[in-house]
Backbone as CSV, one residue per row, in Angstrom:
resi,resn,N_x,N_y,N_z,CA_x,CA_y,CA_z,C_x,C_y,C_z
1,UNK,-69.771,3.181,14.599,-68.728,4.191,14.875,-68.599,4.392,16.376
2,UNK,-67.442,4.802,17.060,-66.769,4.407,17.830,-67.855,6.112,18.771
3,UNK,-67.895,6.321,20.204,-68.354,7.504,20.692,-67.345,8.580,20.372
4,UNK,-67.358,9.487,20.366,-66.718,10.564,20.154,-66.999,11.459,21.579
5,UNK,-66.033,11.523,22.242,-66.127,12.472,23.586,-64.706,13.062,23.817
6,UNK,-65.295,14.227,24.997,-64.152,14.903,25.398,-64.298,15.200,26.760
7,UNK,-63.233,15.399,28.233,-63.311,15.309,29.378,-62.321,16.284,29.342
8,UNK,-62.725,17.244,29.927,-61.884,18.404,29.983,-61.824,18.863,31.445
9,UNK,-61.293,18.262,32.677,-61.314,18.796,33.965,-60.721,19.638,34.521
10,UNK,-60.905,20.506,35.457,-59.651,21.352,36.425,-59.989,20.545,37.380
11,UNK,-59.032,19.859,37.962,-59.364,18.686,39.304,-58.011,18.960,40.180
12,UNK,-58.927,18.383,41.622,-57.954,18.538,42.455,-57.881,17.132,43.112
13,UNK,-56.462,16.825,43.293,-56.268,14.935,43.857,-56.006,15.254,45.239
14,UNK,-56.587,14.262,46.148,-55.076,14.629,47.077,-55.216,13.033,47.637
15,UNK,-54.008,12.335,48.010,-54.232,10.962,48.644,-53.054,10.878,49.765
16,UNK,-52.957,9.512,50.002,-52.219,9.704,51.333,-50.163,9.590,51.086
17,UNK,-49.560,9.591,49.734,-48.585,9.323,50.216,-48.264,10.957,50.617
18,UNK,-46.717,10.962,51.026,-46.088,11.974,50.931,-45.922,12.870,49.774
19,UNK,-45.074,13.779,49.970,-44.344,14.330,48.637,-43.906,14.264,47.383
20,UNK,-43.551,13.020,47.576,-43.000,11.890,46.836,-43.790,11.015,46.036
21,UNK,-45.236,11.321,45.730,-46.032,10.747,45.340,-45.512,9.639,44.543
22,UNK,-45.397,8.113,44.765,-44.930,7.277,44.161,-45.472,6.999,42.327
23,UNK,-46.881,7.490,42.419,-47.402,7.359,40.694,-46.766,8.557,40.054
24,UNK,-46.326,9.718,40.270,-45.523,10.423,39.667,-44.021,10.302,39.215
25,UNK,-43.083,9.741,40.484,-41.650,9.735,40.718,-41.449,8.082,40.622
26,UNK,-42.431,7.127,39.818,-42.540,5.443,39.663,-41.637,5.293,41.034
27,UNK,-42.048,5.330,42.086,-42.191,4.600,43.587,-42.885,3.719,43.994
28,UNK,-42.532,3.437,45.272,-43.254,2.561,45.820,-44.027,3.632,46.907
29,UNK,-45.419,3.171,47.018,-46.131,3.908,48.001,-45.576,4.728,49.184
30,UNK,-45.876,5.436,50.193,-45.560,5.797,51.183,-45.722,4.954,52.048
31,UNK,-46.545,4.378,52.007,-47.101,3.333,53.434,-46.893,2.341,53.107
32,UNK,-47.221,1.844,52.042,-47.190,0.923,51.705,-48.570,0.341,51.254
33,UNK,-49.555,1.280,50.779,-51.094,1.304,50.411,-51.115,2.896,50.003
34,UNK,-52.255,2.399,49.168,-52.596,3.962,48.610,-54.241,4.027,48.680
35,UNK,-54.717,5.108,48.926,-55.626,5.778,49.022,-55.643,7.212,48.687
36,UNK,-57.058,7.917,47.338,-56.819,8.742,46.861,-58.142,9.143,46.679
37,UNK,-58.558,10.316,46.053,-59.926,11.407,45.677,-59.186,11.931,44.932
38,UNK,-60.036,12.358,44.243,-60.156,12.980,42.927,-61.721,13.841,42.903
39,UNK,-61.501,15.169,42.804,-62.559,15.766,42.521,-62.503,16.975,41.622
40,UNK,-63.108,16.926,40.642,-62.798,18.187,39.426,-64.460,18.738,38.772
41,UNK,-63.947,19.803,37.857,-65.054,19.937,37.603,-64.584,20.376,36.220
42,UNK,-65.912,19.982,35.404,-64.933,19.822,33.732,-66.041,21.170,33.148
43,UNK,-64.794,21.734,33.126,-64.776,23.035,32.102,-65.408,22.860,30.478
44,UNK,-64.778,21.886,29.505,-65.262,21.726,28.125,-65.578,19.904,28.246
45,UNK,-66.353,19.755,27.912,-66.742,18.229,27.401,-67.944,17.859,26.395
46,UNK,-67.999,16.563,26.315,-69.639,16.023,25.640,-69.012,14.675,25.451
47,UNK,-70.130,13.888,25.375,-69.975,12.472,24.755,-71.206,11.954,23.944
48,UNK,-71.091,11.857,22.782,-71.191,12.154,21.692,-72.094,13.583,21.877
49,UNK,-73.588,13.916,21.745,-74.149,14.860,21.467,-74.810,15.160,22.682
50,UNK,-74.455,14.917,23.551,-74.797,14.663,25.375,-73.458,15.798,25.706
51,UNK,-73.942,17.135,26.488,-72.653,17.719,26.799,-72.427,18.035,28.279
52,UNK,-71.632,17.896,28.827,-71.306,17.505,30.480,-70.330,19.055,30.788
53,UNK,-70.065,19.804,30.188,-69.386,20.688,30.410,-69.942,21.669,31.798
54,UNK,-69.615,21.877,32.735,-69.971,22.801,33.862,-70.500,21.614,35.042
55,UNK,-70.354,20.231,34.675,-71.068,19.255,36.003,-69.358,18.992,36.846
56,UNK,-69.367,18.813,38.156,-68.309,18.316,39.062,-68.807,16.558,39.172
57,UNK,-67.325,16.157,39.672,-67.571,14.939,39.308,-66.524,14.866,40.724
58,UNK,-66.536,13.270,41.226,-65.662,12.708,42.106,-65.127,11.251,41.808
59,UNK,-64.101,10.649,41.926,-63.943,9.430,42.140,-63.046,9.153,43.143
60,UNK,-63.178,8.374,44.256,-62.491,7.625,44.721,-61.958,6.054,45.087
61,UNK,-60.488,6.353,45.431,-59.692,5.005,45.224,-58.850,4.472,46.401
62,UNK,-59.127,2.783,47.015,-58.630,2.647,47.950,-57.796,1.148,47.419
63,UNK,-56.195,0.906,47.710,-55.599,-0.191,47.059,-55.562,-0.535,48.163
64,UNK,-55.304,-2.079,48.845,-54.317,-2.380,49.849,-53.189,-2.736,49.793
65,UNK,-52.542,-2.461,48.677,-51.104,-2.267,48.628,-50.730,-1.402,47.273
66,UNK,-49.717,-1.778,46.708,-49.078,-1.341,45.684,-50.057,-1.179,44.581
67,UNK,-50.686,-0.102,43.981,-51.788,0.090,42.767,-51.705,-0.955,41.548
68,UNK,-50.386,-1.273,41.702,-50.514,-2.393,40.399,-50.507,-3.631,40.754
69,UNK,-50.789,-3.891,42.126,-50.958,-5.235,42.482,-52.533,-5.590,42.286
70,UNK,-53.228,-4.220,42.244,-54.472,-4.793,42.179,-55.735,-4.757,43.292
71,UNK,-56.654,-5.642,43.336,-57.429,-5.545,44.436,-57.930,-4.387,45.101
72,UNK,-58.296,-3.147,43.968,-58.217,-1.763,44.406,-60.096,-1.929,44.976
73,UNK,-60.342,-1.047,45.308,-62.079,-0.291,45.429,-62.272,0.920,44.858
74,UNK,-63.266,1.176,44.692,-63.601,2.220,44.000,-64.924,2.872,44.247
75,UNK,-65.508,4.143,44.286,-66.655,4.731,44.090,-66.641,6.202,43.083
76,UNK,-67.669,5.752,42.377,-67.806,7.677,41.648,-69.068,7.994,42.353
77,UNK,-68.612,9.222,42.506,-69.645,10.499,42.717,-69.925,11.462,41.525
78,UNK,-71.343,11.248,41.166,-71.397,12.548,39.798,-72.379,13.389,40.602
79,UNK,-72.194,14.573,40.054,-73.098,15.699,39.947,-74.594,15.511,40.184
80,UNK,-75.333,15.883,41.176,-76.770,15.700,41.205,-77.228,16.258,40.357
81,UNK,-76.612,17.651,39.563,-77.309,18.080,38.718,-77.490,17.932,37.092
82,UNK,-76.559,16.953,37.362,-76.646,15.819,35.653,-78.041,15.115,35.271
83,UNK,-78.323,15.719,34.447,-79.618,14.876,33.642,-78.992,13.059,33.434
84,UNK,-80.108,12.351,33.041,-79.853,10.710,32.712,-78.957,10.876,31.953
85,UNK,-79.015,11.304,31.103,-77.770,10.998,29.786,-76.471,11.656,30.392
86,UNK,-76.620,12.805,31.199,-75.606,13.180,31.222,-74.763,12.451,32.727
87,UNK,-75.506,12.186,33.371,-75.146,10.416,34.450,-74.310,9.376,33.912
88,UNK,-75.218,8.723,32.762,-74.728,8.040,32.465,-73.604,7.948,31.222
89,UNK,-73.073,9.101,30.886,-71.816,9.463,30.123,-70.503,9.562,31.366
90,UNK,-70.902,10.360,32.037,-69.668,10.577,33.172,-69.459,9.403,33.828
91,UNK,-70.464,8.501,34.225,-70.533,7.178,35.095,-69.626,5.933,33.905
92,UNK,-69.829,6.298,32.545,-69.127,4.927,31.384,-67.469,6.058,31.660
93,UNK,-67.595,7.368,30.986,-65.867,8.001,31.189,-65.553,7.464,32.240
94,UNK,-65.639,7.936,33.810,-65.089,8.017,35.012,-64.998,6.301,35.157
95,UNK,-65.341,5.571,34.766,-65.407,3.728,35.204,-64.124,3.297,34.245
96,UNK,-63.822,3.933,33.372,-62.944,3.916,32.572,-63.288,2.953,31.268
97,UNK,-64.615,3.271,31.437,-65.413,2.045,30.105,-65.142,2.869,28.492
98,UNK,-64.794,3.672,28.730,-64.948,4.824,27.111,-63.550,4.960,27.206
99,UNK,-63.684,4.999,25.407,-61.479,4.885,24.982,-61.207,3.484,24.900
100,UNK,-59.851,3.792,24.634,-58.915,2.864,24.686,-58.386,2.705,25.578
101,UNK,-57.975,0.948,25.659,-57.634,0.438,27.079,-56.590,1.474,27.374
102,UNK,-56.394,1.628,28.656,-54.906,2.352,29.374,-54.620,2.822,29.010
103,UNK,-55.271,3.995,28.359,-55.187,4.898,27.753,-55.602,6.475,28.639
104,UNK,-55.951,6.341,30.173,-56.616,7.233,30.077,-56.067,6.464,31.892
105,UNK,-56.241,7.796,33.033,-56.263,7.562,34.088,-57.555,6.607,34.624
106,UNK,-58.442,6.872,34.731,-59.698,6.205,34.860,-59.893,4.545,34.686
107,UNK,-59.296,4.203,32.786,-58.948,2.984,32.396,-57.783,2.502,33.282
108,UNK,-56.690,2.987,33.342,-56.270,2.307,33.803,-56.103,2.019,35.468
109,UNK,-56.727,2.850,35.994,-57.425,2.530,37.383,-58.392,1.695,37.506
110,UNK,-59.362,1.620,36.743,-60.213,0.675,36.682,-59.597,-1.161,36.246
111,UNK,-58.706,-1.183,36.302,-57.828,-2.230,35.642,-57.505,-3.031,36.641
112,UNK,-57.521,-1.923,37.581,-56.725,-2.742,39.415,-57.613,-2.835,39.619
113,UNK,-59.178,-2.661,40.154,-59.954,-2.506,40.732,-61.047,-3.518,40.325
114,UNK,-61.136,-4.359,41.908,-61.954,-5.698,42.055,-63.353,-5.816,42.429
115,UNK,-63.521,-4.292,42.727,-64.577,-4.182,43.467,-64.909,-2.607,43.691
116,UNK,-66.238,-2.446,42.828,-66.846,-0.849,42.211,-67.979,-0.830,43.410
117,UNK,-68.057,0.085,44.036,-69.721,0.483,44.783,-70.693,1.307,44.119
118,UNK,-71.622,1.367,44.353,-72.521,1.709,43.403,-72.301,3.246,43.578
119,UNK,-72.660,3.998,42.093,-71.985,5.363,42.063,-73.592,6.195,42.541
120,UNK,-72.831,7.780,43.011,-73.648,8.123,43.964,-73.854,9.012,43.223
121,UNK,-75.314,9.918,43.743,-75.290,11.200,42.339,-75.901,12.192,43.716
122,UNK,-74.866,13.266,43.665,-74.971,14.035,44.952,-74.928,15.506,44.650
123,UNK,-75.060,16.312,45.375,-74.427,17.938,45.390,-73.018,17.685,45.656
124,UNK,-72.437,18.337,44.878,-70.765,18.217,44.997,-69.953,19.912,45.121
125,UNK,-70.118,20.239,46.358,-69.545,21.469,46.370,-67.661,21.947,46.292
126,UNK,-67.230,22.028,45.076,-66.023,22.704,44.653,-65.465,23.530,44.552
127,UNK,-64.969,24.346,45.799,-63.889,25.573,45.303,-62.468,25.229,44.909
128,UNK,-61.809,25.428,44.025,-60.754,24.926,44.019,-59.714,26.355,42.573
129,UNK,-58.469,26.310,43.378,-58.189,27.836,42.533,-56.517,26.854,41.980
130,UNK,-56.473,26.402,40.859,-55.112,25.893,40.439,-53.874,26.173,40.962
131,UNK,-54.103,27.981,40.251,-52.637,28.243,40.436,-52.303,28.405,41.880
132,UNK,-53.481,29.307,42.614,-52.620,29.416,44.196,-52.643,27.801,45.364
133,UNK,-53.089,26.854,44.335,-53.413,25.611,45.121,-53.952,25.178,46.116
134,UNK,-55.379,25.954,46.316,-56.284,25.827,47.211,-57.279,25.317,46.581
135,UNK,-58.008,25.036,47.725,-59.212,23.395,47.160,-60.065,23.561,48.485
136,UNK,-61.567,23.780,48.062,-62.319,22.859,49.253,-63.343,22.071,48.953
137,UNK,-63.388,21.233,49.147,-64.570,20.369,49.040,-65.412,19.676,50.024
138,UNK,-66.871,19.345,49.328,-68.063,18.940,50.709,-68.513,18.199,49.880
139,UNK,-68.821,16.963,49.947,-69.906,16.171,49.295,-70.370,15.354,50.514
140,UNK,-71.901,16.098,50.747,-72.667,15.457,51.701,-72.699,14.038,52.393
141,UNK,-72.045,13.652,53.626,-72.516,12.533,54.415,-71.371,11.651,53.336
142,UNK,-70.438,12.070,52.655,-69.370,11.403,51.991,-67.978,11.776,52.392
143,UNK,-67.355,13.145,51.727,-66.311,13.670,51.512,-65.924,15.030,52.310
144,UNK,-65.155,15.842,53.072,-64.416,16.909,52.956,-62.917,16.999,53.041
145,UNK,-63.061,18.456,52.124,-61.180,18.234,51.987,-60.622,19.994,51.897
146,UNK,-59.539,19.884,52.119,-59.520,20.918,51.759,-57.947,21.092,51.274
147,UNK,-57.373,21.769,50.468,-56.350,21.489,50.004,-55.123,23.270,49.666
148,UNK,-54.107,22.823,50.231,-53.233,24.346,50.476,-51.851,24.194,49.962
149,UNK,-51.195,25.140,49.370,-50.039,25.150,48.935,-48.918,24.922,50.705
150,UNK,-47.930,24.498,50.049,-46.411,23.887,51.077,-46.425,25.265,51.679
151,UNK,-45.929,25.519,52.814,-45.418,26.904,53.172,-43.727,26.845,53.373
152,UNK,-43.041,27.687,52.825,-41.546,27.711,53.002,-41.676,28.376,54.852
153,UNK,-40.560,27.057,55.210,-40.502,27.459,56.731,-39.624,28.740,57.546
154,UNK,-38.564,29.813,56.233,-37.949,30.281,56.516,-38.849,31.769,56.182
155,UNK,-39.673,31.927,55.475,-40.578,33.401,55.410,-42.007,33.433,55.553
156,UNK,-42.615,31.885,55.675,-43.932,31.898,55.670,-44.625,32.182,54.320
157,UNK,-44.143,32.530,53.207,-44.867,32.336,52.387,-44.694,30.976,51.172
158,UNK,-46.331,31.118,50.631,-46.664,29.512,49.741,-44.831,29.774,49.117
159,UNK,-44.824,28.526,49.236,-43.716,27.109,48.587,-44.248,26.760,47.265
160,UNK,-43.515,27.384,46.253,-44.422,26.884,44.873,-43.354,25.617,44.313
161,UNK,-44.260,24.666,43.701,-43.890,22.932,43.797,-44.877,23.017,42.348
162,UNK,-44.153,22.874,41.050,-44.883,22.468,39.909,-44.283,21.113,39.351
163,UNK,-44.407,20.257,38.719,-44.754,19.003,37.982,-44.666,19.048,36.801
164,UNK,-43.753,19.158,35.488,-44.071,18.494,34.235,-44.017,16.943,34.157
165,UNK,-45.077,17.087,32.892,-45.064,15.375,32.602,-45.167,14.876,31.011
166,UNK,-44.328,16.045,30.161,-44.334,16.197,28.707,-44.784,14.879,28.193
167,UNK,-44.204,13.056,28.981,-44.320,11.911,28.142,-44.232,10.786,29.519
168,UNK,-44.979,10.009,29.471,-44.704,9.039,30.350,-46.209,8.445,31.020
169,UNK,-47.129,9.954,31.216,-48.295,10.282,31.812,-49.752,9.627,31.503
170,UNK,-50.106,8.819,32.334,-51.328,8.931,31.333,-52.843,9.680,31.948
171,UNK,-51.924,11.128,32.615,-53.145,11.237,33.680,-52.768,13.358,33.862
172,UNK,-52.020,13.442,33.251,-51.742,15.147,33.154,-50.724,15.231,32.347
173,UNK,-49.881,16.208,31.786,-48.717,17.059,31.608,-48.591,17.846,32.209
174,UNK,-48.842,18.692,33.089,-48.777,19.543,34.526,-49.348,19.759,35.348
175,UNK,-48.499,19.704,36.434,-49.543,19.831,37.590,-49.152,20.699,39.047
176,UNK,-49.838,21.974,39.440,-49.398,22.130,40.757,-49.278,21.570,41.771
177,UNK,-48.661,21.124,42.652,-48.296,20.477,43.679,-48.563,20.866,45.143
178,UNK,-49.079,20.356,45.963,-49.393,21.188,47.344,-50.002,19.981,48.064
179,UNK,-50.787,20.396,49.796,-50.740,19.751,50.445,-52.442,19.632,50.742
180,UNK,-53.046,18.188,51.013,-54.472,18.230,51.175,-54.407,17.834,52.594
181,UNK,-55.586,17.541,52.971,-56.855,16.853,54.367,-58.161,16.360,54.005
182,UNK,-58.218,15.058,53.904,-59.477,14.649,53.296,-60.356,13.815,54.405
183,UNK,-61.084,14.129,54.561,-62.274,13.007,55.319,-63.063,12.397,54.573
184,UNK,-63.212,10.623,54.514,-64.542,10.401,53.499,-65.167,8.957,54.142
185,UNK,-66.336,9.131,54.372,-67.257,8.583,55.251,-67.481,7.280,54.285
186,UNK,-68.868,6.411,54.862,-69.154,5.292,54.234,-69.048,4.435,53.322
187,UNK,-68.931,4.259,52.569,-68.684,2.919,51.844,-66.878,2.706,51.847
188,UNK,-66.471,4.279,51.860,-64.836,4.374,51.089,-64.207,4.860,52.355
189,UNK,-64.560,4.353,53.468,-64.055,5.294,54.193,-62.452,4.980,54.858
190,UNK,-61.842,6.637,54.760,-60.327,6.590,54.879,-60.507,7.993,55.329
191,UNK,-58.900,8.511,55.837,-58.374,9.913,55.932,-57.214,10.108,55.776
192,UNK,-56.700,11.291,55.852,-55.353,11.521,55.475,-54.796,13.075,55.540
193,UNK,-54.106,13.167,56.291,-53.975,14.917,56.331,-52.242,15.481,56.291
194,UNK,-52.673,16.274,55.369,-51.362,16.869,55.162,-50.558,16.022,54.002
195,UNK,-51.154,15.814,53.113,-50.488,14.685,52.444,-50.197,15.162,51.133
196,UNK,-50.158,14.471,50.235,-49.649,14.755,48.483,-51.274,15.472,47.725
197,UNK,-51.292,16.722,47.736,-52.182,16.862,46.845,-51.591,17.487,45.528
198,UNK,-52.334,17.584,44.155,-51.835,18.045,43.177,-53.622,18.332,42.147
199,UNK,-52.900,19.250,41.703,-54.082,20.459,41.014,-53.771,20.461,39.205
200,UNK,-54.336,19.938,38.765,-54.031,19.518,37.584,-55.312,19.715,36.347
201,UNK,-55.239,19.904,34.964,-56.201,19.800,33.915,-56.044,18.133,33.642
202,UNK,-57.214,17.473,33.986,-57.239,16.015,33.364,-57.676,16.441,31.823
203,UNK,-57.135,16.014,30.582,-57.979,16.519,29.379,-57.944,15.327,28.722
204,UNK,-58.717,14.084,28.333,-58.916,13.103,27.784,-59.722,13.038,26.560
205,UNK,-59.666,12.003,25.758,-60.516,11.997,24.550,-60.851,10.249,24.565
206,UNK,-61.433,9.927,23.161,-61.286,8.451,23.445,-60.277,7.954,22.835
207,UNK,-59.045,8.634,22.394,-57.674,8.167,21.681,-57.376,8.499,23.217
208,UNK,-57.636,9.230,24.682,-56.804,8.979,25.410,-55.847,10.159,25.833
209,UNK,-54.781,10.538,26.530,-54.725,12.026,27.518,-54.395,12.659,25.934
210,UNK,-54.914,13.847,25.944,-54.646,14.992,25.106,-53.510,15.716,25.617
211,UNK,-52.419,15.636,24.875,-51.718,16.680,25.199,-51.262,17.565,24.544
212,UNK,-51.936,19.181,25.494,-52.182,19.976,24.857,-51.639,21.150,25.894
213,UNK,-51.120,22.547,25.198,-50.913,23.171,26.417,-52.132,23.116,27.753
214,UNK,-51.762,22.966,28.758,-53.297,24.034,29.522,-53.068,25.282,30.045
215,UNK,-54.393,25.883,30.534,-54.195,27.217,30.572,-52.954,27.137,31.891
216,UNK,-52.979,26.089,32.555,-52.138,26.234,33.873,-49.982,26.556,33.352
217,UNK,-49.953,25.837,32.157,-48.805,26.235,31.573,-49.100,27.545,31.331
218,UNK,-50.034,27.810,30.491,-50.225,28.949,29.946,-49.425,30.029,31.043
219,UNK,-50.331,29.939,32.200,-50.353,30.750,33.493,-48.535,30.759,33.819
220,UNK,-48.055,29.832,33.656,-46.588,29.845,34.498,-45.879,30.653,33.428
221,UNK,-46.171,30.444,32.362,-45.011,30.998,31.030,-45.557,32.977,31.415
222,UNK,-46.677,33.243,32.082,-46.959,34.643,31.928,-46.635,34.947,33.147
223,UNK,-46.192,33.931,34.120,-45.687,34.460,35.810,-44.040,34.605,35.112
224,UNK,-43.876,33.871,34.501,-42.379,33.767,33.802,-41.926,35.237,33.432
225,UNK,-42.958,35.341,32.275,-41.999,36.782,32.095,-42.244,38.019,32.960
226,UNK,-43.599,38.199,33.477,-43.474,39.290,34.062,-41.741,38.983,35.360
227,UNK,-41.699,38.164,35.475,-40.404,37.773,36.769,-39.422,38.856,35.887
228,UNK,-39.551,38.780,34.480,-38.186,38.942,33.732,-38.542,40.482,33.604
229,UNK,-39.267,41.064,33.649,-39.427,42.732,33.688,-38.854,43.219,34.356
């Protein structure tokens, strides 16, 4: 019988294109290369009787060109504070080894990717708040980032930028939208500031993205009506 798991993240991305994030709006890169992080921390999970719920996790991704051309790199970062089993559940999810093929962001990132570095198991420090689209992150002698909503240039206050993705997705159904700064040192090393970040529930199974409300819809339908009071 097949594993039975669940990946339930609040994660925050941020990589280098613009606004325009080409994997959202099917573009072509900004630059013409992509480079990206991913860092979340999963709220509900387990794989099979192994449960990962409350560990932060990282992966990052460097293409030299177009993501579906291929020839990508890759590193995960898990949680130092993951027991063995619980290492090596997040290390098979996040590689995109669990599920069905392309079925799942991870799988099908792992699809381009020619060349994995060995995954790191670190302190992974995460603040990160969805709805107002702030993010900071530190992963030691690796990663910092920090991530802020658009500011409208005519009052100074956050620029709210949301994302549906009801069908098409294989990596959210919503997502807040805003702007990161990432630094990331050795093996992966790149930067990028001011660029496309987005704040999203990754929720996967091994059939692949769940789609299901998240609380982040939840949240907009209750900013919704109070508007209407």
């Amino acid at each position: 019988m097949a594993v039975q798991w669940l990946f339930k993240s609040e994660t925050y991305d941020n990589c280098n294109c613009a606004m325009n994030c080409g994997c959202q709006f099917n573009l072509p890169t900004t630059h013409g290369f992509c480079q990206s992080a991913f860092v979340g921390n999963i709220v509900e999970g387990h794989f099979d009787n192994t449960p990962i719920a409350g560990l932060n996790w990282a992966a990052l991704y460097k293409w030299p060109g177009e993501i579906k051309d291929g020839n990508g790199r890759r590193q995960i970062v898990v949680d130092e504070r993951a027991d063995e089993a619980q290492r090596i559940a997040l290390e098979t999810i996040i590689s995109g080894e669990a599920g069905e093929p392309l079925s799942n962001l991870f799988s099908v990132f792992a699809s381009t990717c020619s060349q994995s570095f060995a995954t790191l198991f670190l302190p992974i420090e995460l603040e990160a708040d969805l709805e107002r689209r702030t993010a900071r992150v530190e992963i030691p002698g690796v990663m910092r980032s920090t991530g802020r909503p658009m500011t409208n240039e005519f009052n100074g206050q956050p620029f709210h930028i949301a994302l549906a993705r009801p069908s098409g997705s294989f990596e959210f159904t919503y997502a807040e939208i805003g702007l990161g700064t990432t630094s990331i040192t050795g093996d992966m090393e790149m930067a990028f500031a001011d660029s496309w970040a987005h704040f999203c529930v990754h929720h996967f199974d091994q059939n692949g993205l769940v789609r299901q409300r998240s609380r982040l819809t939840a949240w907009l339908e209750q900013m919704g009506s109070r508007s209407r009071e």
